[in-house]
Biopython code that builds the backbone (N, CA, C, O; Angstrom):
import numpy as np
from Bio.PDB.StructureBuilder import StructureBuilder

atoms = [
    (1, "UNK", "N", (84.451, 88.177, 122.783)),
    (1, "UNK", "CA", (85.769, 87.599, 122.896)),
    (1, "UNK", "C", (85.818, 86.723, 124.140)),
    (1, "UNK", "O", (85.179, 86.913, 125.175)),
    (2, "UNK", "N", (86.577, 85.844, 123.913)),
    (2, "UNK", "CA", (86.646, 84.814, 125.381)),
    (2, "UNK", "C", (88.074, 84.245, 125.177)),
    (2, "UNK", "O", (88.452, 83.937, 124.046)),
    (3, "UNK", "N", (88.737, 84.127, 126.083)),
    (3, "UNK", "CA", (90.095, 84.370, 126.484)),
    (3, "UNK", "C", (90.187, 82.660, 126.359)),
    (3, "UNK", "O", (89.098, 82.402, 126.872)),
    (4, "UNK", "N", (90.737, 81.407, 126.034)),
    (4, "UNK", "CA", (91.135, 80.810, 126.068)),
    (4, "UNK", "C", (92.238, 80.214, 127.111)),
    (4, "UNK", "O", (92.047, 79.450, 128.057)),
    (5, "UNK", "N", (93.287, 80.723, 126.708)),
    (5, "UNK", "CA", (94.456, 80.852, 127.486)),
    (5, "UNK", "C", (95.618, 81.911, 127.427)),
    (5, "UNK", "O", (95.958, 82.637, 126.492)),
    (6, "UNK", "N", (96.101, 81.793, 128.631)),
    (6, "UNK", "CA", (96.869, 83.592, 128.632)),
    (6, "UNK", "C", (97.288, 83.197, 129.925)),
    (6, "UNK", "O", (96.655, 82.452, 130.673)),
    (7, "UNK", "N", (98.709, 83.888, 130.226)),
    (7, "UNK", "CA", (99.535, 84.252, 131.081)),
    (7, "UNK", "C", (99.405, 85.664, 132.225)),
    (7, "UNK", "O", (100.176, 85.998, 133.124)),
    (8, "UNK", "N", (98.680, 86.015, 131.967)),
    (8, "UNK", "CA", (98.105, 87.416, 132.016)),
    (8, "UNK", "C", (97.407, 87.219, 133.545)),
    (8, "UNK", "O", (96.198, 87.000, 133.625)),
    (9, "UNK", "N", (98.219, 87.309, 134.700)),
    (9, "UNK", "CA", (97.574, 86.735, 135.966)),
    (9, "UNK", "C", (96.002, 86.954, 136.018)),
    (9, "UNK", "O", (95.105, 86.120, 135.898)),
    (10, "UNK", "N", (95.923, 88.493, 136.260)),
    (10, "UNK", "CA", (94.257, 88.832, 136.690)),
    (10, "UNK", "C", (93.768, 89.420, 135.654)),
    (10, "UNK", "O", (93.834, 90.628, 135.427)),
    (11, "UNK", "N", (93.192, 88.489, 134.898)),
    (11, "UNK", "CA", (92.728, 89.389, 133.199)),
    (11, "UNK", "C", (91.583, 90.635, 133.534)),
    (11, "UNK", "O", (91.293, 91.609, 132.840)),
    (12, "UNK", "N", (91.025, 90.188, 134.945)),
    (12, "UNK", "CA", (89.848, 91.057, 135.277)),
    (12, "UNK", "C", (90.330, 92.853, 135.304)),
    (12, "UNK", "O", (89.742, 93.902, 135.041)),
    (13, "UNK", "N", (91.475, 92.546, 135.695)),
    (13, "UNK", "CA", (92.399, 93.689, 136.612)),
    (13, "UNK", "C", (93.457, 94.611, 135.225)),
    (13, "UNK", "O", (94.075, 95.673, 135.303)),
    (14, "UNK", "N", (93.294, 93.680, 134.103)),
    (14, "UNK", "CA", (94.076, 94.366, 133.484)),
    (14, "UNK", "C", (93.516, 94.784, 131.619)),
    (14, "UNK", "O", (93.898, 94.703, 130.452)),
    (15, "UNK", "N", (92.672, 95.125, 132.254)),
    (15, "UNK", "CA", (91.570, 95.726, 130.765)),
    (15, "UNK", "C", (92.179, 96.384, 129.720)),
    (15, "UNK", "O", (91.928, 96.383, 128.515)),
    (16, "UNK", "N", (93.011, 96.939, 130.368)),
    (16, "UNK", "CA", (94.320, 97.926, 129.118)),
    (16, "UNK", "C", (94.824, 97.221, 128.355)),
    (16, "UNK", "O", (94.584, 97.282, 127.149)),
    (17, "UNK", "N", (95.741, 96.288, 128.954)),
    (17, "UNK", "CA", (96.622, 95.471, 128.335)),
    (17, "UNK", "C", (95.988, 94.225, 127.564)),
    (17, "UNK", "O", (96.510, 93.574, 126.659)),
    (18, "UNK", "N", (94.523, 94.028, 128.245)),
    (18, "UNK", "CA", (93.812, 92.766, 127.075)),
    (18, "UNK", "C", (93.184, 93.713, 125.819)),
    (18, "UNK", "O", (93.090, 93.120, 124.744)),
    (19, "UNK", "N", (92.821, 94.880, 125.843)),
    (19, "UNK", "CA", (92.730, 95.286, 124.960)),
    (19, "UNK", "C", (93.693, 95.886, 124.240)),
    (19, "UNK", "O", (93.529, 95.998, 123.025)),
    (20, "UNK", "N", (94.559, 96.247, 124.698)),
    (20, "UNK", "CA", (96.193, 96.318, 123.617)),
    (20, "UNK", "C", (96.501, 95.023, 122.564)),
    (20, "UNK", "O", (96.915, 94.866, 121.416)),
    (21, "UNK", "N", (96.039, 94.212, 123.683)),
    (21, "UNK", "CA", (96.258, 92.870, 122.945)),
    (21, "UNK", "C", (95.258, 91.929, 122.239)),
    (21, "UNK", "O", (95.342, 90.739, 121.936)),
    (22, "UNK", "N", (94.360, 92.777, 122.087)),
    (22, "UNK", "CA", (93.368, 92.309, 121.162)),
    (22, "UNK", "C", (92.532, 93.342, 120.032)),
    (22, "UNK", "O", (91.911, 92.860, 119.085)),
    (23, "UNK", "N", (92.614, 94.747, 120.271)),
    (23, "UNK", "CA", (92.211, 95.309, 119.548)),
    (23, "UNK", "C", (93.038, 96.449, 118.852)),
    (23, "UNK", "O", (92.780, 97.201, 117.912)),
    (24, "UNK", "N", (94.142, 96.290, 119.677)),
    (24, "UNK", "CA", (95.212, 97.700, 119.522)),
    (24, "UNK", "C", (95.803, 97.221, 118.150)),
    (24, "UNK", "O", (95.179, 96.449, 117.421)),
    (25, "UNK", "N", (97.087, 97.740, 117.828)),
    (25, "UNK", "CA", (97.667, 98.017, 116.557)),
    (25, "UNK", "C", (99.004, 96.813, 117.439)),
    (25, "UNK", "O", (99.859, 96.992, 118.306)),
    (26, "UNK", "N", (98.468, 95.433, 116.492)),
    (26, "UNK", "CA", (99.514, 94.375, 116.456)),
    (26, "UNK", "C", (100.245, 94.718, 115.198)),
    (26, "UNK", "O", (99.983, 95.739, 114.562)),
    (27, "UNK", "N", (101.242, 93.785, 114.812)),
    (27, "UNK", "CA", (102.068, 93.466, 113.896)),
    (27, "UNK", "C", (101.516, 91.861, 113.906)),
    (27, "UNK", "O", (101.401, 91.164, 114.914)),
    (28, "UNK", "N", (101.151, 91.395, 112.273)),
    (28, "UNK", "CA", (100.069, 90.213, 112.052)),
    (28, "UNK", "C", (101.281, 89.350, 111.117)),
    (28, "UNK", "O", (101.897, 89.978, 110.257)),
    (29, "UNK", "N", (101.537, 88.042, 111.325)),
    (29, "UNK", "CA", (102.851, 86.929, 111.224)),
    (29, "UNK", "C", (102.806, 87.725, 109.990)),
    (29, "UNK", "O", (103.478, 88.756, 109.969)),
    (30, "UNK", "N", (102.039, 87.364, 108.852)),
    (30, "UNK", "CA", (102.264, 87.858, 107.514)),
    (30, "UNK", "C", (102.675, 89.086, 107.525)),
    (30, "UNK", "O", (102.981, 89.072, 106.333)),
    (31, "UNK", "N", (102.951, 90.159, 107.858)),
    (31, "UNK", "CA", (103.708, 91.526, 108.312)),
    (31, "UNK", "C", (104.922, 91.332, 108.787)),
    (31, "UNK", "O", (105.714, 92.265, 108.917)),
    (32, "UNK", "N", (105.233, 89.976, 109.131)),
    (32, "UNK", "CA", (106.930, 90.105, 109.671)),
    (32, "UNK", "C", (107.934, 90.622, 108.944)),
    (32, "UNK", "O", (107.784, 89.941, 107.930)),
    (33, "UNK", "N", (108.674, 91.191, 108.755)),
    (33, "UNK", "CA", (110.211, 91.201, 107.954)),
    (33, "UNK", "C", (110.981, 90.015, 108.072)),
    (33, "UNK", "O", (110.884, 89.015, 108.784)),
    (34, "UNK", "N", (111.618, 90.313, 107.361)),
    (34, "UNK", "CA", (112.732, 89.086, 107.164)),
    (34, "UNK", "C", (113.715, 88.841, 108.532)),
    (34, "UNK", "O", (114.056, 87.786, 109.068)),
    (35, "UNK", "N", (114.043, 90.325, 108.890)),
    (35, "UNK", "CA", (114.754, 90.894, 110.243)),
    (35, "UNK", "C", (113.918, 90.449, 111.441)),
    (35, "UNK", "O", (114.515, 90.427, 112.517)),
    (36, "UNK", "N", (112.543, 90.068, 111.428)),
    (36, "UNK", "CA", (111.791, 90.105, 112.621)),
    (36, "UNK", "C", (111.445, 88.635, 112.498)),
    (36, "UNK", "O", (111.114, 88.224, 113.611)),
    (37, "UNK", "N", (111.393, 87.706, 111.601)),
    (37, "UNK", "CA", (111.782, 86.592, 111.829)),
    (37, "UNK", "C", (113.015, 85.676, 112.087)),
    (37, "UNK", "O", (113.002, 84.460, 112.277)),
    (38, "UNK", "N", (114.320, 86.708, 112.045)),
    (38, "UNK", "CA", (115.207, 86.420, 112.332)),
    (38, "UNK", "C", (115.756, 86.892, 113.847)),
    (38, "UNK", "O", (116.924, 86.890, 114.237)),
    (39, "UNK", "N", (114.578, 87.289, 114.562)),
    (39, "UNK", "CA", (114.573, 87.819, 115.714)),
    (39, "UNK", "C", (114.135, 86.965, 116.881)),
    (39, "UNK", "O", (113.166, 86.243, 116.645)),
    (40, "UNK", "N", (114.717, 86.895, 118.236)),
    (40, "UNK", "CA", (114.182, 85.906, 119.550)),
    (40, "UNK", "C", (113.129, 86.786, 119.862)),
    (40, "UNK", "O", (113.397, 87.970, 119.658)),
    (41, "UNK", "N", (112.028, 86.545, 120.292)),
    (41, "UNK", "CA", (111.050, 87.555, 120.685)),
    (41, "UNK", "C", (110.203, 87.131, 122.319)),
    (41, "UNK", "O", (109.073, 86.657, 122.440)),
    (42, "UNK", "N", (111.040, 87.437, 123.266)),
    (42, "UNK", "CA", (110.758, 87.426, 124.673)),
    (42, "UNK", "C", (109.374, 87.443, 125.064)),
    (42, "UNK", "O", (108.944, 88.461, 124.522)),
    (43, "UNK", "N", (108.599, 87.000, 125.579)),
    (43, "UNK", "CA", (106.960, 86.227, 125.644)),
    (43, "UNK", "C", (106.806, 87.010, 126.591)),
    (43, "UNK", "O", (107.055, 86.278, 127.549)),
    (44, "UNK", "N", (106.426, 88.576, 127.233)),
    (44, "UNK", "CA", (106.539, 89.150, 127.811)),
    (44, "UNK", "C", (104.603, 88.613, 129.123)),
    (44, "UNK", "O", (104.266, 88.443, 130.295)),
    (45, "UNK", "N", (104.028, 88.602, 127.652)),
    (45, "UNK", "CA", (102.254, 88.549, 127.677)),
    (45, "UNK", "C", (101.893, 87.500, 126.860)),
    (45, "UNK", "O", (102.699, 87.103, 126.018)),
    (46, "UNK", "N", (100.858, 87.012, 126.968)),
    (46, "UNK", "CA", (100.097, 86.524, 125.739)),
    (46, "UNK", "C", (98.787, 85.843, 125.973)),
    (46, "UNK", "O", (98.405, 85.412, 127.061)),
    (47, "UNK", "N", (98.087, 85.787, 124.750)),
    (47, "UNK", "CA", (96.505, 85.936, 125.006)),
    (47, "UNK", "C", (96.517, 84.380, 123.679)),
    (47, "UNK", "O", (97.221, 84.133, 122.700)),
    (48, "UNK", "N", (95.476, 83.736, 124.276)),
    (48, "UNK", "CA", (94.987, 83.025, 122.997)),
    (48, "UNK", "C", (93.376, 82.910, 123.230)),
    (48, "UNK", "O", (92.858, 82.412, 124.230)),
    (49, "UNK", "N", (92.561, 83.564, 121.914)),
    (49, "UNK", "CA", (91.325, 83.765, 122.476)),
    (49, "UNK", "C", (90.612, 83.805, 121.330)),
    (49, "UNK", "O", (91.130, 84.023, 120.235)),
    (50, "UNK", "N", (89.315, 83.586, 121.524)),
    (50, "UNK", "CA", (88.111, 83.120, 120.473)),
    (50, "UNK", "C", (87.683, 84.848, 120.230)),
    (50, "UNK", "O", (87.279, 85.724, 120.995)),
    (51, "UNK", "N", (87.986, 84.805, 118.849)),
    (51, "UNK", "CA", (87.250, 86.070, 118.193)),
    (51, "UNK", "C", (86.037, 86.097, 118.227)),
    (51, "UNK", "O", (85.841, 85.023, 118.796)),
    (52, "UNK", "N", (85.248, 86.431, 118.084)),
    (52, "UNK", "CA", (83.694, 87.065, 117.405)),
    (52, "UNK", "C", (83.165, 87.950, 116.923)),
    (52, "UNK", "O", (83.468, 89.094, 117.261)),
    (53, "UNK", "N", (82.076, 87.671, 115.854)),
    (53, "UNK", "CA", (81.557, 88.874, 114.903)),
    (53, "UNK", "C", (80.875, 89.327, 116.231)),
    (53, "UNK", "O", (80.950, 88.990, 117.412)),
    (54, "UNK", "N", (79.932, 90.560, 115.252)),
    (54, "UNK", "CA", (78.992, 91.368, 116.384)),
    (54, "UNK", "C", (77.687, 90.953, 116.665)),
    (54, "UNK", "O", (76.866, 91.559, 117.354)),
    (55, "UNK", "N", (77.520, 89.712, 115.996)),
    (55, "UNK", "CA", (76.476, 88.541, 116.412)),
    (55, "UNK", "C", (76.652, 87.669, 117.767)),
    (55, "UNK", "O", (75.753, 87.122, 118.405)),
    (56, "UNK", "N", (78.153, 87.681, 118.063)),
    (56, "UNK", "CA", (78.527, 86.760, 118.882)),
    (56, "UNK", "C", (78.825, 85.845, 118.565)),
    (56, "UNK", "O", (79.347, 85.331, 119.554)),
    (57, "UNK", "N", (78.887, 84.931, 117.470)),
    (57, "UNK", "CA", (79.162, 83.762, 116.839)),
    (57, "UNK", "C", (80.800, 84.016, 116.716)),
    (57, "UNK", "O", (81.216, 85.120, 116.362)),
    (58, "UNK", "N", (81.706, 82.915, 117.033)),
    (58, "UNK", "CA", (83.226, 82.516, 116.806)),
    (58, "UNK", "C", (83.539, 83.007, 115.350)),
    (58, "UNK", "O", (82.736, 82.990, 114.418)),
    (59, "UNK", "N", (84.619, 83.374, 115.312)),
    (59, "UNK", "CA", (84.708, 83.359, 114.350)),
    (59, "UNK", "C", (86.332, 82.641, 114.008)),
    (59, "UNK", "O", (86.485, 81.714, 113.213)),
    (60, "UNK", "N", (87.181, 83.134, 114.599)),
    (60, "UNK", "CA", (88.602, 82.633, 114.633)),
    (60, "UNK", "C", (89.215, 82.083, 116.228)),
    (60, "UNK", "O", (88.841, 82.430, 117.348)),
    (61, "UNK", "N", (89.896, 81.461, 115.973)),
    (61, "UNK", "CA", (90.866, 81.552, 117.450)),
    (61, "UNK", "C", (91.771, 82.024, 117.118)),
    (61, "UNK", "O", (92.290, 81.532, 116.117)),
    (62, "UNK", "N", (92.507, 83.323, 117.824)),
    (62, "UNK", "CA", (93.154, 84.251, 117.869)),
    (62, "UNK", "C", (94.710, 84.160, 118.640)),
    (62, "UNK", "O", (94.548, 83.590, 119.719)),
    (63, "UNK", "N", (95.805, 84.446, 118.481)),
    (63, "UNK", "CA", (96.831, 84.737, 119.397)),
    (63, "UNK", "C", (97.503, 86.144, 119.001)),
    (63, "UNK", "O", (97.634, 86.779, 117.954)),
    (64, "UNK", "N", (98.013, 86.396, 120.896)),
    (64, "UNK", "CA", (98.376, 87.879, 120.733)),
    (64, "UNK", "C", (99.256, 87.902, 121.682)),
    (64, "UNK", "O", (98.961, 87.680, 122.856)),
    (65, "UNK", "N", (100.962, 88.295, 121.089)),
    (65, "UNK", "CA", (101.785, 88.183, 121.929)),
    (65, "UNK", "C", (102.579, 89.515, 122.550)),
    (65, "UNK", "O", (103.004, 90.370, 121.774)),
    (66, "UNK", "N", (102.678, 89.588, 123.376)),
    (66, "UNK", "CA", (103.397, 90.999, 123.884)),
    (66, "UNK", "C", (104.826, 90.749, 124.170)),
    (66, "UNK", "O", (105.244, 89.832, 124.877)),
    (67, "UNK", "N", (105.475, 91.555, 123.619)),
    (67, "UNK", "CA", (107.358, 91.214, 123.772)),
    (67, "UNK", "C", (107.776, 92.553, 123.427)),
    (67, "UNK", "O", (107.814, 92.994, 122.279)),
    (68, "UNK", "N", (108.140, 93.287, 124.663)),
    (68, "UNK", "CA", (108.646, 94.277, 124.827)),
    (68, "UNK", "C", (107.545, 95.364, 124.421)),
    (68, "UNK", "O", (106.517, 95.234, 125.087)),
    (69, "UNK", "N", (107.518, 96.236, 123.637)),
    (69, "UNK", "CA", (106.675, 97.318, 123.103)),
    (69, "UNK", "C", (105.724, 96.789, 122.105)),
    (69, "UNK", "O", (104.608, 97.306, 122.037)),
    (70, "UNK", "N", (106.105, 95.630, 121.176)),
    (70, "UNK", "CA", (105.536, 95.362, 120.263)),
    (70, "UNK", "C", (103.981, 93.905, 120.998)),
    (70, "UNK", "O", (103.662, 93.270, 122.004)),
    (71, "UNK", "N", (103.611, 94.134, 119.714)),
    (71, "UNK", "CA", (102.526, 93.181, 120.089)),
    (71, "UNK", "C", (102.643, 92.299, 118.129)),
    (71, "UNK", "O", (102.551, 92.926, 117.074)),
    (72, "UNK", "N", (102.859, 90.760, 118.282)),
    (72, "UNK", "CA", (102.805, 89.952, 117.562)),
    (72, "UNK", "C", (101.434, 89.069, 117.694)),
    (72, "UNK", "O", (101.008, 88.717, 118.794)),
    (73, "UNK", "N", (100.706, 88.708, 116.305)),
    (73, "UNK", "CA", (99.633, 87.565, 116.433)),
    (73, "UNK", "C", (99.357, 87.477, 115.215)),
    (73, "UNK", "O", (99.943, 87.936, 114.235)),
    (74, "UNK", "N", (98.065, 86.619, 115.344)),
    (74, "UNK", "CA", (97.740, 86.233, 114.236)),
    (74, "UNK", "C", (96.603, 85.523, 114.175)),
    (74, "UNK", "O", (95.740, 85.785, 115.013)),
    (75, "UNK", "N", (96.336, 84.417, 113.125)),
    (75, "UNK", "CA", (95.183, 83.021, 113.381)),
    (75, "UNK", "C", (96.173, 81.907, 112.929)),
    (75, "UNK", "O", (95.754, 80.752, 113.009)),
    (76, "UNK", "N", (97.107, 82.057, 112.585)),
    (76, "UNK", "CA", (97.793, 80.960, 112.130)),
    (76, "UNK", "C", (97.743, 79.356, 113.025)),
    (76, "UNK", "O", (98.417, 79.182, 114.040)),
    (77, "UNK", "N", (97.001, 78.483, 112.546)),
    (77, "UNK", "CA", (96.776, 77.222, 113.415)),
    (77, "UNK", "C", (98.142, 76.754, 113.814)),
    (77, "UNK", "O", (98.535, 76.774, 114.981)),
    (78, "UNK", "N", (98.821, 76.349, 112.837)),
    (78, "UNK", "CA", (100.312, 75.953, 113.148)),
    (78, "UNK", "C", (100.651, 76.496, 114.268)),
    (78, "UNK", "O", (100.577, 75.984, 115.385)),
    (79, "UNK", "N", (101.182, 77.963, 113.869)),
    (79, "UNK", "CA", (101.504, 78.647, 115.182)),
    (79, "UNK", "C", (100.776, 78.324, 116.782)),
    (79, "UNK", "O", (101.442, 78.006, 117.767)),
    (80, "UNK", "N", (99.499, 78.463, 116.769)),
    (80, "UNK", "CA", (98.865, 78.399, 118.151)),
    (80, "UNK", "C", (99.378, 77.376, 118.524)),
    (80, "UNK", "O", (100.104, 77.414, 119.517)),
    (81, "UNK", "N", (99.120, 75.990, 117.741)),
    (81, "UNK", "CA", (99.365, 74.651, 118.003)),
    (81, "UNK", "C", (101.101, 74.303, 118.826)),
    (81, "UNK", "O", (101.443, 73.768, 119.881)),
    (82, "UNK", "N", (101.917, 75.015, 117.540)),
    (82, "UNK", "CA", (103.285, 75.114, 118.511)),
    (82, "UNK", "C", (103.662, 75.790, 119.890)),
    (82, "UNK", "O", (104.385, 75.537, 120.853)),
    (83, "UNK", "N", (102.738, 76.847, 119.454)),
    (83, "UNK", "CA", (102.898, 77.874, 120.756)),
    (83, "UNK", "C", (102.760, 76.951, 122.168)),
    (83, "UNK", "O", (103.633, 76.604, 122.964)),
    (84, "UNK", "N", (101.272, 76.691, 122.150)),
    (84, "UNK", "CA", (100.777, 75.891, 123.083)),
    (84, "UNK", "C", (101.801, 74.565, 123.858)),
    (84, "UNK", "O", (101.902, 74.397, 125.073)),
    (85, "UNK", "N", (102.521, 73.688, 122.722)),
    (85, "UNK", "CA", (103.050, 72.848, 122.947)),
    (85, "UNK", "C", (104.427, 73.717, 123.941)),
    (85, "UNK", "O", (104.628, 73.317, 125.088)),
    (86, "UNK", "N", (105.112, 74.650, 123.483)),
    (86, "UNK", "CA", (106.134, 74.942, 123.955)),
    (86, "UNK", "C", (105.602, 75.911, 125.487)),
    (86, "UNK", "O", (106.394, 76.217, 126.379)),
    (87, "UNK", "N", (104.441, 76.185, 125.491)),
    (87, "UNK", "CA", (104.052, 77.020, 126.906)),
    (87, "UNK", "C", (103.908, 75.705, 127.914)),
    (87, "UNK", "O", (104.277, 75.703, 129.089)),
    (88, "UNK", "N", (103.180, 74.376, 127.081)),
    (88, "UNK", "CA", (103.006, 73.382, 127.937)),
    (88, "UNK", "C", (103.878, 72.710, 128.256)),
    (88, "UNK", "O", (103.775, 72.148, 129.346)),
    (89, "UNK", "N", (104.930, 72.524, 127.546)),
    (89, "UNK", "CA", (106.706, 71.855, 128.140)),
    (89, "UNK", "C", (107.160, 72.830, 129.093)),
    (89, "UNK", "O", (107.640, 72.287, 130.088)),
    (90, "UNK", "N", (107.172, 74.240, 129.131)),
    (90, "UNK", "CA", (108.147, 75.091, 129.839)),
    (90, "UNK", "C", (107.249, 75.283, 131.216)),
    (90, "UNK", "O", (107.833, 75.306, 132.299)),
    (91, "UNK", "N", (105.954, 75.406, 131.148)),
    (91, "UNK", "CA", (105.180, 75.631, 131.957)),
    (91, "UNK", "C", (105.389, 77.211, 132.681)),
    (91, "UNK", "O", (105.468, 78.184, 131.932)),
    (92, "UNK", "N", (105.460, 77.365, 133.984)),
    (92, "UNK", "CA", (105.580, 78.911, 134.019)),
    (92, "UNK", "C", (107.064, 79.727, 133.755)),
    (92, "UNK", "O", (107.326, 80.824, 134.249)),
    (93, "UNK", "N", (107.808, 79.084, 133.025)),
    (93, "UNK", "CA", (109.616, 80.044, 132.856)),
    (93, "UNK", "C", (109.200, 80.943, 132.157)),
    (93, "UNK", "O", (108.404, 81.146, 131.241)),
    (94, "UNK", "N", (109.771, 81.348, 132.662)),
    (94, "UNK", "CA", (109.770, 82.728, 131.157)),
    (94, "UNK", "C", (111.012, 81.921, 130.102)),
    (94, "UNK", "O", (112.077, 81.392, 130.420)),
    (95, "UNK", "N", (110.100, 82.162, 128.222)),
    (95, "UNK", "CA", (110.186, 82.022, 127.263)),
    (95, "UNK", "C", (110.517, 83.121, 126.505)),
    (95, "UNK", "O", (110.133, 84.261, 126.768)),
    (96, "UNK", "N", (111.442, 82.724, 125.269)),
    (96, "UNK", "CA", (111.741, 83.302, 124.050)),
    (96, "UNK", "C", (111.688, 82.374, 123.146)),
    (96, "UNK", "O", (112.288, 81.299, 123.137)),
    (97, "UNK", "N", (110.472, 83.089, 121.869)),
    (97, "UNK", "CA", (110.262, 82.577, 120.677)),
    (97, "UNK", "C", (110.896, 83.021, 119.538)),
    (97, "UNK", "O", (111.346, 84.150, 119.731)),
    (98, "UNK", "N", (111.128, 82.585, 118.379)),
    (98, "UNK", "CA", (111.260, 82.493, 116.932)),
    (98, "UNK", "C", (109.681, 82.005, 116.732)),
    (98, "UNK", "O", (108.923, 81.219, 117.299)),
    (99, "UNK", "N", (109.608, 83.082, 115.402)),
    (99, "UNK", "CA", (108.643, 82.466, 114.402)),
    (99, "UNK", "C", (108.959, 82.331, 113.232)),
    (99, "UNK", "O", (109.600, 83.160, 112.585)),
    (100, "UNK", "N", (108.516, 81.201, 112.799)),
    (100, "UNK", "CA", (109.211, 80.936, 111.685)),
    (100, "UNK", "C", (108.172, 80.443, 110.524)),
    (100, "UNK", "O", (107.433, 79.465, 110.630)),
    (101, "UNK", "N", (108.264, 81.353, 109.344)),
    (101, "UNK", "CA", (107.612, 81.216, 108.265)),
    (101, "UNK", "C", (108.075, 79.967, 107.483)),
    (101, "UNK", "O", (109.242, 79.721, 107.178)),
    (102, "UNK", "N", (106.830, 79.107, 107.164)),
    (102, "UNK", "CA", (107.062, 77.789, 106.241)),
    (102, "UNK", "C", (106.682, 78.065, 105.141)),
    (102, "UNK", "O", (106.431, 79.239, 104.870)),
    (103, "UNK", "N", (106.533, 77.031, 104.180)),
    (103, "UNK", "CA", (105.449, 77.091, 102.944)),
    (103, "UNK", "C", (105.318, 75.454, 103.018)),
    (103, "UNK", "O", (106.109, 74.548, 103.284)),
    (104, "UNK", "N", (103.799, 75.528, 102.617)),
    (104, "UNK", "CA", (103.575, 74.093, 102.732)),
    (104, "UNK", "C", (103.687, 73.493, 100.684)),
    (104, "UNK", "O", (104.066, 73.999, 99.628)),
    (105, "UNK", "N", (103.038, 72.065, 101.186)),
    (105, "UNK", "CA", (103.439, 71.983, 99.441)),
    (105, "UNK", "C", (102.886, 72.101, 98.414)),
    (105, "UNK", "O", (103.303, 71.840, 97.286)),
    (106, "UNK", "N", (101.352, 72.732, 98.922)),
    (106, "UNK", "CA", (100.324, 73.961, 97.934)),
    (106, "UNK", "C", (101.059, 75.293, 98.274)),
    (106, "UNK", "O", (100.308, 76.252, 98.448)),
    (107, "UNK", "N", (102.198, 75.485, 98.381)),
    (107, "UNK", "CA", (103.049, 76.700, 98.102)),
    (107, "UNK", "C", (102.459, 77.729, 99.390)),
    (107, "UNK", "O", (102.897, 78.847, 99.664)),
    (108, "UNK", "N", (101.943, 77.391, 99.708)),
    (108, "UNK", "CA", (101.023, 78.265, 100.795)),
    (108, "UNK", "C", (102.112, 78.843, 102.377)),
    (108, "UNK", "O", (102.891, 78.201, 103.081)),
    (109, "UNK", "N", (101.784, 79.923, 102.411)),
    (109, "UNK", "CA", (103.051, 80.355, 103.711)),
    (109, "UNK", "C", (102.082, 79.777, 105.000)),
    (109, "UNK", "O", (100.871, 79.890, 105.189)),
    (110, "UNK", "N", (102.928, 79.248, 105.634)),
    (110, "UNK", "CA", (102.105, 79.381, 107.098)),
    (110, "UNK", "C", (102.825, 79.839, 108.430)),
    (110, "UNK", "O", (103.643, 80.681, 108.060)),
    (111, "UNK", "N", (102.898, 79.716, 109.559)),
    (111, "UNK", "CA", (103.857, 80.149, 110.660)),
    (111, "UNK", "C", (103.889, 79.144, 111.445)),
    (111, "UNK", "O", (103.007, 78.293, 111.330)),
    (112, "UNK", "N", (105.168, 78.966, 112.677)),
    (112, "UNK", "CA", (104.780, 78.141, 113.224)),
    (112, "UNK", "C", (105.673, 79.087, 114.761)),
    (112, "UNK", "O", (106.038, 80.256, 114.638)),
    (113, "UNK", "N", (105.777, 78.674, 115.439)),
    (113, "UNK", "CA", (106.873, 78.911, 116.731)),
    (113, "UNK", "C", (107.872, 78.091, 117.300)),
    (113, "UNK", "O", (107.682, 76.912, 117.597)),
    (114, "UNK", "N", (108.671, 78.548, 117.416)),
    (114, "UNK", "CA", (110.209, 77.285, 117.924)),
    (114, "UNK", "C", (110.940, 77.733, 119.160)),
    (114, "UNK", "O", (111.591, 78.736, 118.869)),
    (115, "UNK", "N", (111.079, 77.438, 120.268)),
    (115, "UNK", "CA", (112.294, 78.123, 121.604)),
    (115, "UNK", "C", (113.263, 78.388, 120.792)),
    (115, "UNK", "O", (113.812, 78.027, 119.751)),
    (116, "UNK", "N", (113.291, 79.479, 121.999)),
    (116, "UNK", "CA", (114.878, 80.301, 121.439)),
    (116, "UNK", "C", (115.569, 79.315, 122.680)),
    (116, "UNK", "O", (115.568, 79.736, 123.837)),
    (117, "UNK", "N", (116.074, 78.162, 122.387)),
    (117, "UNK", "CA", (117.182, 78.010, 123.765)),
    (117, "UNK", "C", (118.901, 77.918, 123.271)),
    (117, "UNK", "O", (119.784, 77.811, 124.122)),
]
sb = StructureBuilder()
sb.init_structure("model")
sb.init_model(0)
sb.init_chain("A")
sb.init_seg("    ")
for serial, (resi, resn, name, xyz) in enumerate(atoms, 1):
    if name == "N":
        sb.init_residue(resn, " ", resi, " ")
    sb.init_atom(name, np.array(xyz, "f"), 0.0, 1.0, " ", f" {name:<3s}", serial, name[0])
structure = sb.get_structure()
């Protein structure tokens, strides 16, 4: 695994919480409820980071968000892509997201992220 980008001051220092947030028991976009996309979800943590098999070879780029107790992620490109854009406008504030399920026009669901302002 290799950490990309993350909020997460001293990733060295906090082994618990990168592994909460990468191997623990998330809630994955396609798992949302209807209620939990209709939810602001406070950016408490978050990880964006290159998966790998047990070869070492990439396999996905990954995001993993911490907001309150829960942990949200996924691979959804959309999503990272928005995410990113809205961490790079706000820069260090603290953020609240919406995620919000699309369908594209091969009917296909995807996710994306929007400020809660």
């Amino acid at each position: 695994m290799k950490v990309l980008k993350s909020n997460v001051e001293n990733i060295a220092n906090e082994k618990k919480l990168i592994y909460m947030m990468t191997k623990g028991t998330r809630t994955a976009f396609k798992d949302l409820t209807d209620e939990d996309l209709d939810h602001s979800w406070p950016v408490d943590a978050y990880l964006i980071y290159e998966d790998t098999s047990s070869d070492g070879s990439t396999v996905n780029t990954m995001i993993s968000i911490l907001s309150g107790s829960r942990i949200i992620g996924g691979q959804s490109k959309p999503f990272i892509e928005s995410f990113k854009e809205i961490i790079e406008i706000m820069e260090n504030e603290p953020i609240s997201i919406h995620v919000n399920k699309r369908v594209s026009k091969q009917q296909r669901s995807y996710y994306t992220a929007t400020l809660d302002c």
